[in-house]
C-alpha positions as CSV (number, residue, x, y, z in Angstrom):
1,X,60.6,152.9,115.2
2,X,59.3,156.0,116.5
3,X,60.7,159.2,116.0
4,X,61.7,159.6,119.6
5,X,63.7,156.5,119.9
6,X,65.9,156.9,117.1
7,X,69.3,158.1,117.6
8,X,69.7,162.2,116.5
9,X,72.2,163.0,113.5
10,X,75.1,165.1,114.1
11,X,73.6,168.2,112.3
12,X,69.8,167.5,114.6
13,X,72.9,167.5,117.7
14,X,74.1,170.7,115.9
15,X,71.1,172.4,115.4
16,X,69.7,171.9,119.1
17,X,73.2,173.3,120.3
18,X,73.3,176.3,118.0
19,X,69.7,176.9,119.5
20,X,70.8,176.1,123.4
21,X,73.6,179.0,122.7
22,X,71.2,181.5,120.9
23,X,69.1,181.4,123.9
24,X,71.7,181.7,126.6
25,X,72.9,184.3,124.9
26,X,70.2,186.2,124.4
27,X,69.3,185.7,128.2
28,X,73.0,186.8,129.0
29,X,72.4,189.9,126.5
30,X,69.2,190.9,128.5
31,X,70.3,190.2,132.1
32,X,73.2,192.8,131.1
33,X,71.5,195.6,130.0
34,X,69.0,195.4,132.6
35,X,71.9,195.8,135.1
36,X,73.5,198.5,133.4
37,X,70.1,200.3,133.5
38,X,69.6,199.5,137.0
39,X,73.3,200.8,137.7
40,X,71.9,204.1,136.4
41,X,68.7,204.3,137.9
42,X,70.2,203.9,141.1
43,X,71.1,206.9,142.2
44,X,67.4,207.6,143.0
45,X,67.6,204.9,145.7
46,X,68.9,204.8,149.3
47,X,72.2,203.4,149.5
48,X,70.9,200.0,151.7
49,X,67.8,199.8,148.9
50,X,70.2,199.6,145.4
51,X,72.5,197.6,147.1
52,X,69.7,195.1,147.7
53,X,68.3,195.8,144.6
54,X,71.9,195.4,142.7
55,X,72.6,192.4,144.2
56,X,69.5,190.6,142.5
57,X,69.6,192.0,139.4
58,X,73.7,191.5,139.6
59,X,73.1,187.7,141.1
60,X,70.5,187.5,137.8
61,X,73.2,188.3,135.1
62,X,75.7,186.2,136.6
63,X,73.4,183.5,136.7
64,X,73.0,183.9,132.7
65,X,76.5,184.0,132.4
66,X,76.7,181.0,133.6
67,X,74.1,179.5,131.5
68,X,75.8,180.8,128.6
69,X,79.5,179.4,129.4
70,X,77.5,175.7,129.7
71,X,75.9,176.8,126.3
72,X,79.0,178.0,124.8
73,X,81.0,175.0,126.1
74,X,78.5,172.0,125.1
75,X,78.6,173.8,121.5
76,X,82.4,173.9,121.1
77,X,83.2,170.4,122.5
78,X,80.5,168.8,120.3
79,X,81.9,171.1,116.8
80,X,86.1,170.4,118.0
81,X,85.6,167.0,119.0
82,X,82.4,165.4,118.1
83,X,81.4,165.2,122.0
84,X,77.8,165.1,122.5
85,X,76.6,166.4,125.4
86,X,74.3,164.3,128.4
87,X,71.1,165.4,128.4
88,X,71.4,166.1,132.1
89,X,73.6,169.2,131.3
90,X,71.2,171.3,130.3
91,X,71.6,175.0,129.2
92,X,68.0,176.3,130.1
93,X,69.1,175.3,134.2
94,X,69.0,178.4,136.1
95,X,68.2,181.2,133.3
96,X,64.4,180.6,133.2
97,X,63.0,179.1,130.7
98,X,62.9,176.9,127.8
99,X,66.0,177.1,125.3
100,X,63.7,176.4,122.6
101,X,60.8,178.5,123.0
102,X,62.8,181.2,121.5
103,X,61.7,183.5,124.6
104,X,63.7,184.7,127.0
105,X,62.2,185.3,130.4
106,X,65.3,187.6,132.1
């Protein structure tokens, strides 16, 4: 038996989440200051232009929110209650990029 077909222990489950949650974080974290820096540098922009340009970078950071709350979520139900997540709930869905490549691309 290969190492892919046998069944992951509760600290591998663990591990993976703690890593899904680092990364959404991190995402969230980035997405956040770059709209707080855009908020600032906006004032050098046409009104019509930084509210285009807002809504992206706004639409951006809520879409790492969101990425985080699955992240945050899968990691509390599995450490409460022993749930472990389906694979087709993934955290990386939407932030860009791969939760375990420890590079965030927001």
């Amino acid at each position: 038996m290969d190492d892919a077909s046998r069944p992951k222990t509760q600290r591998q489950i663990e591990r993976e989440l703690e890593a899904d949650l680092s990364y959404a974080r991190r995402v969230f974290e980035q997405a956040s200051r770059v709209l707080n820096q855009q908020l600032n540098a906006c004032d050098d922009m046409s009104p019509q232009d930084g509210v285009v340009y807002l809504r992206s970078v706004r639409q951006q950071a809520e879409l790492a929110y969101a990425s985080y709350q699955v992240a945050l979520r899968r990691f509390t139900e599995f450490a409460a209650h022993g749930t472990i997540p389906s694979s087709t709930d993934q955290v990386a869905e939407g932030a860009g990029g791969d939760p375990h490549s420890g590079a965030a691309s927001a």
